[in-house]
Backbone as ProteinMPNN parsed JSONL, in Angstrom:
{"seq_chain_A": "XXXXXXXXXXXXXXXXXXXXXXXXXXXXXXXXXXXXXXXXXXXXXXXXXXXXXXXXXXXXXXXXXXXXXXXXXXXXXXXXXXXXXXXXXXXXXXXXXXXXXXXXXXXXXXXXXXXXXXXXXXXXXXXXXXXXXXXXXXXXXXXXXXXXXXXXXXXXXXXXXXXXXXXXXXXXXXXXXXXXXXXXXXXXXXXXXXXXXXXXXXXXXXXXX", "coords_chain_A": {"N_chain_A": [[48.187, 159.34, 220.18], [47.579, 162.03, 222.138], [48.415, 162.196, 225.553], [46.317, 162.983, 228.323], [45.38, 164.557, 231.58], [42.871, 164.112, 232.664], [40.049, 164.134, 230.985], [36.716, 165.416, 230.223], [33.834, 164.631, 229.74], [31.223, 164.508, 230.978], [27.804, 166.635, 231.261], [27.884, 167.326, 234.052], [30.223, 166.795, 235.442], [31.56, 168.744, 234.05], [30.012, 171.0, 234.546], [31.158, 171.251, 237.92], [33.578, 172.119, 237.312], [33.16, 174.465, 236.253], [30.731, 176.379, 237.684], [27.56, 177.339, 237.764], [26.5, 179.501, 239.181], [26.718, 182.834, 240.146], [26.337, 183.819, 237.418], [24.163, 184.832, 236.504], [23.549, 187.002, 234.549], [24.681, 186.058, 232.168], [23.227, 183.626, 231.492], [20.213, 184.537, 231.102], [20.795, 186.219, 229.38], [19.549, 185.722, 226.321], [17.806, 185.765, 223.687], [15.289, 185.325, 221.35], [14.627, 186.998, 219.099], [15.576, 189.61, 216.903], [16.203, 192.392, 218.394], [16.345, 196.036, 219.054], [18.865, 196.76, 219.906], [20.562, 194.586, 218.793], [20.043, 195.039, 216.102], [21.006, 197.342, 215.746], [23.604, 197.071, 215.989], [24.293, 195.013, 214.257], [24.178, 197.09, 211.894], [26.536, 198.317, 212.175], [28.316, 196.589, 211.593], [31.223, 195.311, 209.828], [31.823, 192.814, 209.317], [31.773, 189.176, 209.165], [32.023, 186.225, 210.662], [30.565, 182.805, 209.44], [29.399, 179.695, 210.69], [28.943, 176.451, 209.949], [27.784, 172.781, 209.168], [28.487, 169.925, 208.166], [26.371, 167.109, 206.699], [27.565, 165.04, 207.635], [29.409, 166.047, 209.871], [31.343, 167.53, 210.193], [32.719, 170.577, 210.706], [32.69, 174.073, 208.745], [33.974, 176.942, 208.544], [33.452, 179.886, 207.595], [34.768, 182.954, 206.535], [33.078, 186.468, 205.945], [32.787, 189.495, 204.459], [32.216, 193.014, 203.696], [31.299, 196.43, 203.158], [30.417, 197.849, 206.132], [27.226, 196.492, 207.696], [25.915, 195.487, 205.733], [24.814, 192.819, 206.278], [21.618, 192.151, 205.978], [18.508, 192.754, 207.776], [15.64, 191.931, 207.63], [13.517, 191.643, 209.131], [12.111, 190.987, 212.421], [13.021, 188.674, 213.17], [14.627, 187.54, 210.89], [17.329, 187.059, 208.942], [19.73, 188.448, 205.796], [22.131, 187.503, 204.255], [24.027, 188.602, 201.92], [25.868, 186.881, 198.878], [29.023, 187.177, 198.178], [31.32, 187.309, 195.145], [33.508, 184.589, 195.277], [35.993, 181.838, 195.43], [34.62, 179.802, 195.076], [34.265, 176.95, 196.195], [32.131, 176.669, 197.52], [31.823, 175.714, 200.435], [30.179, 176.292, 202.816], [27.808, 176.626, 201.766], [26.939, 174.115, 200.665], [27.171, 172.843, 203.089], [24.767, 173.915, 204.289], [22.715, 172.908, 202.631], [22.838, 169.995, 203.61], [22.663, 170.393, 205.962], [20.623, 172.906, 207.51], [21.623, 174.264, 210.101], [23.071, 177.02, 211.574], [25.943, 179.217, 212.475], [26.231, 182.856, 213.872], [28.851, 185.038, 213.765], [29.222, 188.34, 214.611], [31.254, 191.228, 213.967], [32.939, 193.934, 214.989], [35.093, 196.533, 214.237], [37.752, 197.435, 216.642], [36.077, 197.421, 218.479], [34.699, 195.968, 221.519], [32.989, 194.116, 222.244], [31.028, 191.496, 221.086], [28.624, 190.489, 218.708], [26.801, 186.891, 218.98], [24.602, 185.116, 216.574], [22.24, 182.475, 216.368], [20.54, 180.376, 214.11], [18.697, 178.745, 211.206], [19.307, 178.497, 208.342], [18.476, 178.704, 204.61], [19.53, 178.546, 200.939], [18.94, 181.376, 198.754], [17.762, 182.53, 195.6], [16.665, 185.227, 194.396], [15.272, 188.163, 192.857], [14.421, 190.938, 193.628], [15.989, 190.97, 196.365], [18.607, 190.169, 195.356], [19.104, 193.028, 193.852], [18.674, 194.868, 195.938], [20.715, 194.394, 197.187], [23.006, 194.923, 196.116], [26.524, 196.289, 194.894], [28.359, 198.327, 194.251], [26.624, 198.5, 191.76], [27.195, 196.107, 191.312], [25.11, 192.805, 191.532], [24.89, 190.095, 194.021], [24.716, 186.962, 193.62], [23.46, 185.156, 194.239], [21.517, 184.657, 198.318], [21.554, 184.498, 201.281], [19.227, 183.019, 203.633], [18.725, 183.317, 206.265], [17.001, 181.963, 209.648], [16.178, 183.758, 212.746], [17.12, 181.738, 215.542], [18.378, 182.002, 217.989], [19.984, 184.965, 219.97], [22.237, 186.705, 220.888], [24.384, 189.257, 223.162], [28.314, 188.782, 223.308], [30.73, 189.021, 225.762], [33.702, 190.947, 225.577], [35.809, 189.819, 226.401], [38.139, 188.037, 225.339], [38.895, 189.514, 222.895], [39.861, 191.543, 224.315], [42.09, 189.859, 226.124], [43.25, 189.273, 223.748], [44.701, 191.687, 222.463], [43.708, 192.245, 219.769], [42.741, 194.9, 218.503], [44.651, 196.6, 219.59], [47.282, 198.227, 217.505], [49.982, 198.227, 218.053], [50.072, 195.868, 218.828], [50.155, 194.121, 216.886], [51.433, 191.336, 214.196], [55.231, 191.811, 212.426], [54.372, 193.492, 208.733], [54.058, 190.443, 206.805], [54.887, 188.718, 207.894], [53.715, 186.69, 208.914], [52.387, 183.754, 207.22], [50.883, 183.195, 203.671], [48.72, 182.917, 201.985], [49.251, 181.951, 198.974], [51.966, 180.837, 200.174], [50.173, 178.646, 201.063], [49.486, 177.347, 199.138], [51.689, 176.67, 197.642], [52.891, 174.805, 198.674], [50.847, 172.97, 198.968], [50.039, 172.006, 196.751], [50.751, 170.765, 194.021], [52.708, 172.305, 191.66], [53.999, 174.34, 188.719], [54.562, 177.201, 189.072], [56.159, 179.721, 190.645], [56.547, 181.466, 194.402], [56.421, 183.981, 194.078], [54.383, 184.319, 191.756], [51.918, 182.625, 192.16], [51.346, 184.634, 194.185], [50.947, 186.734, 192.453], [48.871, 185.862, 190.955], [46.67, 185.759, 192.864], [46.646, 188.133, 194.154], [45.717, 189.516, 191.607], [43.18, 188.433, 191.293], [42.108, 189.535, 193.855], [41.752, 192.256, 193.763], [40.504, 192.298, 191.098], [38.058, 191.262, 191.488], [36.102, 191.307, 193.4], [33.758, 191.9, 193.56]], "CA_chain_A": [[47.107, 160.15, 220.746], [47.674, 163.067, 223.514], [47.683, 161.836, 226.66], [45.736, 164.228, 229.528], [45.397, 163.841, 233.116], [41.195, 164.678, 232.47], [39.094, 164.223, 229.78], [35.785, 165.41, 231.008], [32.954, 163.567, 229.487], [29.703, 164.799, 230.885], [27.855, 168.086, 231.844], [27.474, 167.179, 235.987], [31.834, 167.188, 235.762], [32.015, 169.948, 233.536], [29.533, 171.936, 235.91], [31.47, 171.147, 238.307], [34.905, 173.008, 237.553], [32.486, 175.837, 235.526], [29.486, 176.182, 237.941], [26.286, 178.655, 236.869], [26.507, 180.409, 240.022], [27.029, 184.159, 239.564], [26.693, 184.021, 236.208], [22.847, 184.773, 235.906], [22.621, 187.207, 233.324], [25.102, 185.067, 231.005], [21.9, 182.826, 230.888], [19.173, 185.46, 231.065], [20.772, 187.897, 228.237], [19.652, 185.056, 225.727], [16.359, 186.272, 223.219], [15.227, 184.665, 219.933], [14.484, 187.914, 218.176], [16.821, 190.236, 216.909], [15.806, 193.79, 218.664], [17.311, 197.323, 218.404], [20.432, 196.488, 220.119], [20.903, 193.984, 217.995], [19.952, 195.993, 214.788], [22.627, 198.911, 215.778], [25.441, 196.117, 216.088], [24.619, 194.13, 212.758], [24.093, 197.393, 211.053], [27.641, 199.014, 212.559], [29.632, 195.416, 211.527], [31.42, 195.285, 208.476], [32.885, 191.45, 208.999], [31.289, 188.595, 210.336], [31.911, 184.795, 210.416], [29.902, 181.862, 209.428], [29.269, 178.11, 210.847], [28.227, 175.761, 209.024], [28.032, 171.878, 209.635], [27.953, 168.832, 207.125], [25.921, 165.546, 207.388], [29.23, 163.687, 208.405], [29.745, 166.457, 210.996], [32.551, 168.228, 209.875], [32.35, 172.303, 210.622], [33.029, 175.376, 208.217], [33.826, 178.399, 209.684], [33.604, 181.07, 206.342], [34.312, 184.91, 207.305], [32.414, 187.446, 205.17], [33.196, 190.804, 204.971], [31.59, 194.298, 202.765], [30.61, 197.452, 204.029], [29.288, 197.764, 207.393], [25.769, 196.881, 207.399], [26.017, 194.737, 204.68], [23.824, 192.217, 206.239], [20.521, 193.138, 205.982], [17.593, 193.141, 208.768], [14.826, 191.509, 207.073], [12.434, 191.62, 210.585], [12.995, 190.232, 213.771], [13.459, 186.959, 213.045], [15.266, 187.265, 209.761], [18.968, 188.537, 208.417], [19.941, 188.128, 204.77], [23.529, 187.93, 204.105], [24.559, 188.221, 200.038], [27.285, 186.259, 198.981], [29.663, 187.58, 196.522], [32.024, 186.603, 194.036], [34.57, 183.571, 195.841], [36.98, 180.542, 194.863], [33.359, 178.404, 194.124], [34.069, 175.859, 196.337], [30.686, 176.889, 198.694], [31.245, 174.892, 201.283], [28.892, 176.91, 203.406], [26.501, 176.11, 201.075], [27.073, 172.592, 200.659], [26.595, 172.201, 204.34], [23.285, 173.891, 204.249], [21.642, 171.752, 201.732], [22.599, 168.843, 204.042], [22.063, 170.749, 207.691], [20.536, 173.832, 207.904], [21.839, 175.085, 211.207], [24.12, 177.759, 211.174], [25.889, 180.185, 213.408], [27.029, 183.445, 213.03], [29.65, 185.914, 214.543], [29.533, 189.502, 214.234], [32.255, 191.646, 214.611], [32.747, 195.568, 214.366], [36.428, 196.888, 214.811], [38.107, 198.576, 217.439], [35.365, 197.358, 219.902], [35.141, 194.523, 222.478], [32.221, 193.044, 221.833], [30.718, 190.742, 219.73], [26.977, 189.57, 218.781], [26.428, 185.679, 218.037], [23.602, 184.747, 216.595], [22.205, 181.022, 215.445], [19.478, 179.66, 213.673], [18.119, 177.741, 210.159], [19.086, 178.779, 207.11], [18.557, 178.57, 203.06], [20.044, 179.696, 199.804], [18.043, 181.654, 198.007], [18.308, 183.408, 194.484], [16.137, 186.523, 194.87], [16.13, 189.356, 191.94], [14.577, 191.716, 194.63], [16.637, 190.786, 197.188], [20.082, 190.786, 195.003], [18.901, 194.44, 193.78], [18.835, 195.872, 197.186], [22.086, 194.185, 198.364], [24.083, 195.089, 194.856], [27.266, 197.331, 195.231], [28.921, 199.356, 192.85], [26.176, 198.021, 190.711], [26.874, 194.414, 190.959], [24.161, 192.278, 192.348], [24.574, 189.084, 194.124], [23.974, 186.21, 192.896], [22.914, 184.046, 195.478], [21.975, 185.09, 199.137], [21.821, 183.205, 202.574], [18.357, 183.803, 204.471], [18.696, 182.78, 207.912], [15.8, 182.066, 210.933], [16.949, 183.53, 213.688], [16.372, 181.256, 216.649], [19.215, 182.739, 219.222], [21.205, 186.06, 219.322], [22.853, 187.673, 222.529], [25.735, 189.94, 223.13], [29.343, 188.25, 223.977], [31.585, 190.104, 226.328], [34.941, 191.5, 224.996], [37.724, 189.224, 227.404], [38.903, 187.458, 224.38], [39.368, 190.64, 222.344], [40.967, 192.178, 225.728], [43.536, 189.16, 226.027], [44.295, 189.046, 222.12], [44.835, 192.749, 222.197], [43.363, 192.245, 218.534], [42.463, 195.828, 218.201], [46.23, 197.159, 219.216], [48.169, 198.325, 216.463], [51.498, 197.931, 218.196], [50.844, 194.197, 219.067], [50.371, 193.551, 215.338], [53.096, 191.3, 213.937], [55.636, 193.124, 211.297], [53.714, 192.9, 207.707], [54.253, 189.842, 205.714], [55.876, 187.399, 208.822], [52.627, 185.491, 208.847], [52.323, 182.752, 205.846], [49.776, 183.752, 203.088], [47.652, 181.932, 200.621], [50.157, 181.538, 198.103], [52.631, 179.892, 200.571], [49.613, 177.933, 201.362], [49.081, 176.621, 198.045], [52.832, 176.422, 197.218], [53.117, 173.869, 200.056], [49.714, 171.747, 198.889], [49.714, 171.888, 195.398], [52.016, 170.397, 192.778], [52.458, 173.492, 190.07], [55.412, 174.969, 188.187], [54.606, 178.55, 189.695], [56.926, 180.442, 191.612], [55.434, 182.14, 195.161], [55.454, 185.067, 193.423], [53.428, 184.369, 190.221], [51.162, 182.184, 192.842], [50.937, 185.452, 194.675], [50.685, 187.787, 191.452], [47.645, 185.262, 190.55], [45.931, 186.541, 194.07], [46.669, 189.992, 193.803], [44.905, 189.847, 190.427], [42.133, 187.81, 191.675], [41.231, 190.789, 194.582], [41.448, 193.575, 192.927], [39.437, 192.619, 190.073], [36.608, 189.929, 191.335], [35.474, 191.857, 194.88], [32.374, 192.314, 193.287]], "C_chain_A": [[47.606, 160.881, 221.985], [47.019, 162.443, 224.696], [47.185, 162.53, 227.768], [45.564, 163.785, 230.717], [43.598, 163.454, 233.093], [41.191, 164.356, 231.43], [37.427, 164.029, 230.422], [34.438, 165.303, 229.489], [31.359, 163.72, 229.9], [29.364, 166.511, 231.802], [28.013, 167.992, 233.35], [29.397, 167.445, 235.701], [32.078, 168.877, 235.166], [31.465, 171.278, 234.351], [30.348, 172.195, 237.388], [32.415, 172.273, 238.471], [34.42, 174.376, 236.931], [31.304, 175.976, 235.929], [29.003, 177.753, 236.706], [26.757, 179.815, 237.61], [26.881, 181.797, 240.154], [27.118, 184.44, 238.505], [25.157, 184.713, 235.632], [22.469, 185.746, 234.781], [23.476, 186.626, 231.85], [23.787, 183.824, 230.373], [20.442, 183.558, 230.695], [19.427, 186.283, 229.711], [20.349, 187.0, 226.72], [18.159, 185.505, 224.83], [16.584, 185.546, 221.88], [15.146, 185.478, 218.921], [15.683, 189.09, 217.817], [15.724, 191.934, 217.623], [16.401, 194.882, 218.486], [18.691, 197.553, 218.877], [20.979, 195.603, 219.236], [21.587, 194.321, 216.708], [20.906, 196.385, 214.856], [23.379, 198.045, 215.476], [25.445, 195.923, 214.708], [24.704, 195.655, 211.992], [25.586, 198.549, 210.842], [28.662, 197.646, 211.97], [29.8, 195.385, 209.808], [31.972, 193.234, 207.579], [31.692, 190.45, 210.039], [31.679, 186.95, 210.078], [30.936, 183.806, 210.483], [30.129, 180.238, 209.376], [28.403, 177.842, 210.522], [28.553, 174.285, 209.484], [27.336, 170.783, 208.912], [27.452, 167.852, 207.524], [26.889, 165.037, 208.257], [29.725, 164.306, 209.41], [30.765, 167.315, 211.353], [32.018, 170.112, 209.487], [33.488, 173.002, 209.948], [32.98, 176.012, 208.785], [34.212, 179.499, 208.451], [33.676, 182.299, 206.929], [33.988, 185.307, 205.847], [32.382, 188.658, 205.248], [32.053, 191.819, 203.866], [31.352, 195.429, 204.15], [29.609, 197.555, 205.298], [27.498, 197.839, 207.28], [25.087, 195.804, 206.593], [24.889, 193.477, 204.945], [22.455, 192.725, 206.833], [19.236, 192.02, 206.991], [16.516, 193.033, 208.238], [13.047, 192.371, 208.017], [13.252, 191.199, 211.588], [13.473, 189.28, 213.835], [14.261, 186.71, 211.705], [16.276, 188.07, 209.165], [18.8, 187.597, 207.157], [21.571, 188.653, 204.287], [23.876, 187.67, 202.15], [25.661, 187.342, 199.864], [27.575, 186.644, 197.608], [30.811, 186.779, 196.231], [33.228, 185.953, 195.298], [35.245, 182.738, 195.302], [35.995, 179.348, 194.622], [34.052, 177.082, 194.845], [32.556, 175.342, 197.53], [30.268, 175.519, 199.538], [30.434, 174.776, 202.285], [27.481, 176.223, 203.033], [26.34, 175.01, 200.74], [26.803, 172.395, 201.47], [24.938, 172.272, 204.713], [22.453, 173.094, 203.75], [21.716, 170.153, 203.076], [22.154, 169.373, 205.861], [22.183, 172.081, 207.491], [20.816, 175.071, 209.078], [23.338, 175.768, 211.106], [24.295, 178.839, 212.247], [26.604, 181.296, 212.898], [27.852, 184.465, 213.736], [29.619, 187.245, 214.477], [30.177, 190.407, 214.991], [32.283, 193.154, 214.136], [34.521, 195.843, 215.07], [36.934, 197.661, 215.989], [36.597, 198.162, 218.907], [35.038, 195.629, 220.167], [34.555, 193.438, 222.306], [31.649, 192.311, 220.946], [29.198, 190.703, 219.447], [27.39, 188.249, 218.658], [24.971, 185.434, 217.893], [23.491, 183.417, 215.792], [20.8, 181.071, 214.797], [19.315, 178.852, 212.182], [18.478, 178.521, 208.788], [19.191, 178.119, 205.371], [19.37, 179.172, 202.67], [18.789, 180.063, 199.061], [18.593, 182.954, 196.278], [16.83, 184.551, 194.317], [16.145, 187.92, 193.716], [15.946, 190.649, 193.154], [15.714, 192.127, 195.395], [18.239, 191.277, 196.678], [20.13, 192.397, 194.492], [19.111, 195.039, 194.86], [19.931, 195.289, 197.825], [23.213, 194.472, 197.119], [25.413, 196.175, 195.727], [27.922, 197.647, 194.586], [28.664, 198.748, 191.334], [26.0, 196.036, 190.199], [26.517, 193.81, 192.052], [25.184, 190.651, 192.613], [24.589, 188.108, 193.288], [22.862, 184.912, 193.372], [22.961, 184.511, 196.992], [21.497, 183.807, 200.328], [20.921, 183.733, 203.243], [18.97, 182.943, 205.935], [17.525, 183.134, 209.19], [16.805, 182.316, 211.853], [16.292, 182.644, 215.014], [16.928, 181.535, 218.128], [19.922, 183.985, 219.307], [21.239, 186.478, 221.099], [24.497, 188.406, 222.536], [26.488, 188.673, 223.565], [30.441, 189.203, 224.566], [33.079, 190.475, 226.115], [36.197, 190.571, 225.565], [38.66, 188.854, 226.06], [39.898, 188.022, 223.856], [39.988, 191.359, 223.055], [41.754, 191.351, 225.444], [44.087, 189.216, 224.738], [44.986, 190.447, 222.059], [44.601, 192.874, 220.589], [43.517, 194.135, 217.824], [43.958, 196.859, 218.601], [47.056, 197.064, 218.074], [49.795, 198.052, 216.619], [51.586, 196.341, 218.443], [50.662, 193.639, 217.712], [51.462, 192.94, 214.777], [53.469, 192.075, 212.551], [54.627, 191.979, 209.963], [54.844, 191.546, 207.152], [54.999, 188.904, 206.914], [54.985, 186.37, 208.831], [52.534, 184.981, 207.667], [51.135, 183.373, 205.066], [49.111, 182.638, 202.566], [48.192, 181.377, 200.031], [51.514, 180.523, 198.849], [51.479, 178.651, 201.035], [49.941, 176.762, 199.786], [50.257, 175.979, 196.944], [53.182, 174.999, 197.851], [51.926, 172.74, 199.918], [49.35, 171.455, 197.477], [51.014, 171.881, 194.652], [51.48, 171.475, 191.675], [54.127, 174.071, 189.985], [55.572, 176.382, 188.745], [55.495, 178.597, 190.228], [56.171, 181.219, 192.609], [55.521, 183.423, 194.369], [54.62, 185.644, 192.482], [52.048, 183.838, 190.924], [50.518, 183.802, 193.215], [50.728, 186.711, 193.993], [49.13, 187.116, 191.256], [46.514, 186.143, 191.799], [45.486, 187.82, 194.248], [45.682, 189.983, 192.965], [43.123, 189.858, 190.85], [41.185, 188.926, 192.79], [41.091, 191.979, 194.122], [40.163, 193.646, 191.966], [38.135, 191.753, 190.063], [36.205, 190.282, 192.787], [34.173, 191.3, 194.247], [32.112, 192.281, 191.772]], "O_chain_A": [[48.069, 160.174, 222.88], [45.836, 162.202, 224.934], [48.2, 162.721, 228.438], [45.594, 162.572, 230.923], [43.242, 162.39, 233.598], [42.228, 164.232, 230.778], [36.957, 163.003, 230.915], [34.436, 165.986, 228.465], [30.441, 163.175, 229.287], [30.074, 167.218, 232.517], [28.418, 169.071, 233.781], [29.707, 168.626, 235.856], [32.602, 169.846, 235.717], [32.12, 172.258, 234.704], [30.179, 173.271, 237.961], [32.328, 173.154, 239.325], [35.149, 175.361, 237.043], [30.441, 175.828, 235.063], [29.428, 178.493, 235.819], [27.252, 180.829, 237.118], [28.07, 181.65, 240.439], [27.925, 185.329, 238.236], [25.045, 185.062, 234.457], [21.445, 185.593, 234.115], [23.016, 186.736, 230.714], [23.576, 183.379, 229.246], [19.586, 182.946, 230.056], [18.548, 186.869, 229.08], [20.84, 187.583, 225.753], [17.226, 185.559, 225.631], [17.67, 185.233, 221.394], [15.478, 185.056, 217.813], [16.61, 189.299, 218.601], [14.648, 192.291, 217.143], [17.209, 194.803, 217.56], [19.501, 198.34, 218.385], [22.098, 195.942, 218.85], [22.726, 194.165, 216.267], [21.836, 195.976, 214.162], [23.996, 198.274, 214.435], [26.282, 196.429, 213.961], [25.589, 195.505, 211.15], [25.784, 199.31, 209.894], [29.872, 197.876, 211.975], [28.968, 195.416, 208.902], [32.227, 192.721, 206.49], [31.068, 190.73, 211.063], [31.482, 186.621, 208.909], [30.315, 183.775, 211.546], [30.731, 179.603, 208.509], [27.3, 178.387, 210.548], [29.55, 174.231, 210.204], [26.121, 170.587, 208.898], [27.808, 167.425, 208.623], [26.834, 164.706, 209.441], [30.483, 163.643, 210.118], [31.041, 167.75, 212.471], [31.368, 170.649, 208.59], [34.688, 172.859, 210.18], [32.137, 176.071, 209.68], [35.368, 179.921, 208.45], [32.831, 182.726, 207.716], [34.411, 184.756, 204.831], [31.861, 189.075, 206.283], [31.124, 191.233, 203.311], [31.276, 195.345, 205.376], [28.393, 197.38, 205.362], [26.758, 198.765, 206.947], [23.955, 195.355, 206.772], [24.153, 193.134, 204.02], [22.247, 193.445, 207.81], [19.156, 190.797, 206.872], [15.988, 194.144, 208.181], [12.115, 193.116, 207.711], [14.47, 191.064, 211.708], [14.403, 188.999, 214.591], [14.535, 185.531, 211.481], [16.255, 189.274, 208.913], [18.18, 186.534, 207.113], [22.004, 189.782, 204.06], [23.889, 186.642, 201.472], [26.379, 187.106, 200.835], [26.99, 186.586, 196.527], [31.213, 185.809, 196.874], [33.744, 186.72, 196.11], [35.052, 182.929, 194.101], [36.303, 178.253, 194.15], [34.39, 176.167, 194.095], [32.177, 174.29, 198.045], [29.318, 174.736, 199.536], [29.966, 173.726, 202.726], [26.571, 175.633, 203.616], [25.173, 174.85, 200.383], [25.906, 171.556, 201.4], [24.156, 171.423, 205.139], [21.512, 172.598, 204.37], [20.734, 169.447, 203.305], [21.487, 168.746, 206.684], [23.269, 172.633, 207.317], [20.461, 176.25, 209.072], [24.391, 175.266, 210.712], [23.353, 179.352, 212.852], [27.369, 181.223, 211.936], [27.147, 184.832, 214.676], [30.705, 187.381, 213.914], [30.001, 190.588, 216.196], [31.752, 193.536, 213.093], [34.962, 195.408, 216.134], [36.305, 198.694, 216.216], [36.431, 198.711, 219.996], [35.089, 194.609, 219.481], [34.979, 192.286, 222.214], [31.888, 192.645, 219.785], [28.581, 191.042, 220.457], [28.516, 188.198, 218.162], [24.19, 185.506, 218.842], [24.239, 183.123, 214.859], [20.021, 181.962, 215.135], [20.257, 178.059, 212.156], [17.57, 179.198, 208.306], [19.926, 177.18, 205.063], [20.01, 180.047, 203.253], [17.845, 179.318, 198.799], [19.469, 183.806, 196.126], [15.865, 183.878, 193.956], [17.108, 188.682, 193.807], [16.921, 191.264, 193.586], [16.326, 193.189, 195.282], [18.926, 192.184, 197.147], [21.168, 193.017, 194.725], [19.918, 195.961, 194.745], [20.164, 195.612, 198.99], [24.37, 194.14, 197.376], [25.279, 196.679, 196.842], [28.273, 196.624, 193.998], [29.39, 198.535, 190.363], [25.364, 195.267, 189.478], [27.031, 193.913, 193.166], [25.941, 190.16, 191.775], [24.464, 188.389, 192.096], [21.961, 184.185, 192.954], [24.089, 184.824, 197.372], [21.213, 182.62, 200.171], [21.192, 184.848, 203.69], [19.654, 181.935, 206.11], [17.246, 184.266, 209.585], [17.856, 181.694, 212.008], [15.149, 182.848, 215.423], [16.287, 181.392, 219.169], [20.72, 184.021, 218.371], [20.461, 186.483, 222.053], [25.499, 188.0, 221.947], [25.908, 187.694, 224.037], [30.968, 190.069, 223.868], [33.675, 189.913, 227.034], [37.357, 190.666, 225.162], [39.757, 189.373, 225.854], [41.095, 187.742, 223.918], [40.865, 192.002, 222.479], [42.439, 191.664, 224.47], [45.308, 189.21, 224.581], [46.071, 190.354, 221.486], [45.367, 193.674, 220.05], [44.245, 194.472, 216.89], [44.237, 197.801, 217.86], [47.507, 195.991, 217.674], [50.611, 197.774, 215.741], [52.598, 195.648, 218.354], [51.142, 192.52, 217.531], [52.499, 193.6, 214.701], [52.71, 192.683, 211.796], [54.307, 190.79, 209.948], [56.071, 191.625, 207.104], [55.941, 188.288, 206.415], [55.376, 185.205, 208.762], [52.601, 185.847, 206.795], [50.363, 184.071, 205.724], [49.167, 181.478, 202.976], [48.031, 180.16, 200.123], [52.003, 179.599, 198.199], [52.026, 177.608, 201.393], [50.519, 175.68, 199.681], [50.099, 175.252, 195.963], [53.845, 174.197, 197.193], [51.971, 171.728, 200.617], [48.422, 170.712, 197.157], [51.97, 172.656, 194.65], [50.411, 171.553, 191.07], [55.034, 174.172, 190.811], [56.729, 176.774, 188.898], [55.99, 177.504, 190.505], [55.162, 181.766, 192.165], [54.433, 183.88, 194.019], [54.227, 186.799, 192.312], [51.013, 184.367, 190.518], [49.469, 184.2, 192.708], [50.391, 187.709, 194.628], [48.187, 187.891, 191.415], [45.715, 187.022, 191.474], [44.4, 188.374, 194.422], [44.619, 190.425, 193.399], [42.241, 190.715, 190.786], [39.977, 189.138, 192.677], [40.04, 192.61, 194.233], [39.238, 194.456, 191.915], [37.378, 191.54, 189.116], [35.937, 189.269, 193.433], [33.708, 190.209, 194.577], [31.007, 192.594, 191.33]]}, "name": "protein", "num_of_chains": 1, "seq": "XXXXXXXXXXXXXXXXXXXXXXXXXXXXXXXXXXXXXXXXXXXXXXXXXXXXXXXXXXXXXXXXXXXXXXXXXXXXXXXXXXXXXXXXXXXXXXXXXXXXXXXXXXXXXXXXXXXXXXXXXXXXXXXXXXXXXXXXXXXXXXXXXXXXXXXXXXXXXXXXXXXXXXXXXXXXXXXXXXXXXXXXXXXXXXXXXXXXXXXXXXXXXXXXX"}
């Protein structure tokens, strides 16, 4: 086990080295409804990530991507995200059935900030619903309502220090590990990485949607 000089243990310490003090509209910018700042963001983001969290306690973190917009703006209190065609192991959705609380990230490129928003959600199967979220004709099949019960901007530092959005700090293509070395490396199979990674290829091209 890692040994540390600290291990801080309750909020009065942790306040401590991270007071409130000058921070007041980090706790003020906090609303339960989604409003028209909101709206603009979710309906400008093309990517967003989702937490999720099983009985036993163990968190998913799924990203979800489509066309900006993609999740849809029910009311104030309600987004509806589709879920399309995946590898079926929905562990998202496995967590829901056992804990509904869920958070969610939204991200738009090239800019700093973020939304998060949390609250309660279902699955739901919907013909309506998958009709108006279809895309090049193919519906849904299952979508993800969500209560919202928190949403507030987050301020860009992160995305400043990562320089995420620089194209020159990008590393060169293909130095980072993929899928296929993933699965080369955890799975007993006769494949070769590049039949692994012909399988993949296949798999995006022709099962987006």
């Amino acid at each position: 086990m890692l040994t540390v000089e600290e291990e801080i243990t309750n909020l009065t310490r942790l306040r401590e080295l991270l007071p409130t003090e000058g921070f007041t509209n980090t706790f003020l910018k906090v609303t339960d409804q989604l409003n028209d700042v909101a709206r603009k963001f979710i309906a400008t983001a093309p990517f967003i990530v989702v937490a999720t969290k099983s009985s036993e306690g163990l968190i998913d973190v799924s990203p979800k991507g489509d066309p900006a917009g993609f999740v849809e703006v029910y009311d104030d209190k309600t987004l509806i995200i589709p879920d399309r065609l995946g590898n079926h192991r929905v562990d998202g959705f496995q967590n829901i059935l056992e804990d509904p609380n869920v958070a969610i990230l939204f991200i738009v490129p090239g800019h700093g900030d973020t939304l998060r928003i949390a609250g309660k959600a279902r699955i739901v199967k919907d013909s309506a619903i998958n009709n108006r979220l279809a895309i090049n004709g193919k519906e849904p099949l299952l979508a993800m309502v969500v209560e919202v019960q928190e949403a507030f901007m987050h301020c860009s530092k992160s995305l400043i220090r990562s320089r995420l959005w620089h194209q020159e700090n990008w590393p060169a293509r293909k130095t980072a590990p993929t899928l296929a070395d993933w699965v080369l490396a955890t799975v007993e199979r006769e494949q070769t990485l590049d039949e692994v990674q012909d399988d993949h290829s296949s798999d995006e091209q022709t099962r987006l949607y």
